[in-house]
N, C-alpha and C positions, 0 to 999 in steps of 0.2 A: 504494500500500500504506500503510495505519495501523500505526503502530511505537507501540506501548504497552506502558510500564513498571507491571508491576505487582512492588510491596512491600510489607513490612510496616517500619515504622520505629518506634523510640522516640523518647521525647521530645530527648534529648539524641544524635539520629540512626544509635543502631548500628541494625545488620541483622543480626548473628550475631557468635558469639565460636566459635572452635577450629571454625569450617569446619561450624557448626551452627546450627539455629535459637535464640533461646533462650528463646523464652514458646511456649506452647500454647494458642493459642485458635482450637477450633472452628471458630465463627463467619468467621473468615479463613482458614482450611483451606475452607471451604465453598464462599466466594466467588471462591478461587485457583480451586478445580476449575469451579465453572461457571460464570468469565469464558473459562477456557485451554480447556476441552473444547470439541474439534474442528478447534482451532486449529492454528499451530504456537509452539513458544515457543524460545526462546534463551538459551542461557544458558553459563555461564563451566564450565571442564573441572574443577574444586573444587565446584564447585557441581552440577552433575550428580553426581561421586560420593558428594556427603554426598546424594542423596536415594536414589543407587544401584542405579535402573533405569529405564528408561524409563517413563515417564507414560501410563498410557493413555486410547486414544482421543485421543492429540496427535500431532503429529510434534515429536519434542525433533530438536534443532541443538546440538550441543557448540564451543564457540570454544576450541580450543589452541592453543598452540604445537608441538607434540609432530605431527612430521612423518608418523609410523608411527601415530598412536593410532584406533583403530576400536574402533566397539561396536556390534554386532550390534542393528537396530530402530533405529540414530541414525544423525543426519545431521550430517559433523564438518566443520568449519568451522577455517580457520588466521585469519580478522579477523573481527570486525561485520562489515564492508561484507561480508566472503564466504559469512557466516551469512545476510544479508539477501540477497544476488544469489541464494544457491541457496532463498530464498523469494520471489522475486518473485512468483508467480502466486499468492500470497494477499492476501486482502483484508487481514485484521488479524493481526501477529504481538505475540507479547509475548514480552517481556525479562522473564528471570524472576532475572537477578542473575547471579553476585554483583558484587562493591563494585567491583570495576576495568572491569565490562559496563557497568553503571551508569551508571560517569563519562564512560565513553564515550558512550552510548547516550543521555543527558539531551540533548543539542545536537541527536539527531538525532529523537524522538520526538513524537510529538502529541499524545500524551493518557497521563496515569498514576493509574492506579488503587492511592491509596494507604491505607493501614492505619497510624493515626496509634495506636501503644499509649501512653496516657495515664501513661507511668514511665521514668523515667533505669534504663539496663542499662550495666555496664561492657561492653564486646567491644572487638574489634580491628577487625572492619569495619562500615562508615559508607554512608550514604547519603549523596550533595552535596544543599548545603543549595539549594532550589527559589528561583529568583530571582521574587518577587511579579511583577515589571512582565514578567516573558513567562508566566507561568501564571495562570491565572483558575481560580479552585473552581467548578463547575459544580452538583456536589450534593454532599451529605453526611448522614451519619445518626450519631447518637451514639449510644453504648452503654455499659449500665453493666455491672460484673460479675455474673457468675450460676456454677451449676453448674457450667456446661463451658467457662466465659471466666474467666480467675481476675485479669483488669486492665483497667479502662475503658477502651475505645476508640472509634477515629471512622474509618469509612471515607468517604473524601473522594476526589472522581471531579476530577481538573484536566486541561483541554485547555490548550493554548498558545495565547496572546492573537494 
């Protein structure tokens, strides 16, 4: 199985402030839906409820702690490893956050499909910073603002060296 993180990061590494996103671009809402459709994807019990329902056309994976928590169309997970054992029989899962799946899930991943927004955001949760000598950038495309992207960004595809 391929474990792939996909995020969107700022320059000075948050991912969200108050359990939310905090830029709107299009463009990366575009790419999340048709990297993740038909996938399954994984993700933290904070982070499922700020998008607050199932995804479709995915199988979402909830990772809690919370021994009783069910949610009708998910698939709920008490670790990573148990999020990943009850997907074995996929080919590629994605990590879709938040900040403590992350930290987790960086050590064990092959490929991350990232969204570098070109601006410093104050938040509370962070992306770990990407160690150069185990990831390799494989491709990337720059982008400037428009219309429906209101901050220069770079989606930048890295596999593990």
């Amino acid at each position: 199985m391929n474990i792939s993180i996909i995020v969107a990061v700022s320059r000075n590494q948050v991912i969200g402030k108050d359990n939310q996103l905090i830029w709107k671009l299009s463009a990366d809402l575009k790419r999340f839906k048709a990297l993740t459709t038909g996938h399954t994807i994984i993700m933290g019990r904070k982070t499922f409820e700020s998008i607050g329902k199932p995804l479709p056309n995915r199988t979402s994976v909830i990772i809690t702690r919370q021994a009783d928590y069910a949610v009708e169309g998910c698939v709920v997970a008490n670790s990573l490893e148990e999020a990943l054992a009850k997907s074995a029989d996929q080919e590629e899962v994605f990590i879709i956050g938040g900040g403590t799946i992350y930290k987790e899930a960086i050590a064990m991943a092959n490929k991350v499909y990232y969204t570098k927004v070109h601006k410093n955001f104050e938040g509370d949760t962070f992306f770990p910073v990407m160690d150069t000598k185990e990831w390799e950038s494989v491709n990337r495309k720059d982008c400037l603002p428009d219309e429906k992207n209101e901050f220069p960004y770079s989606f930048i595809d890295y596999v593990r060296k």
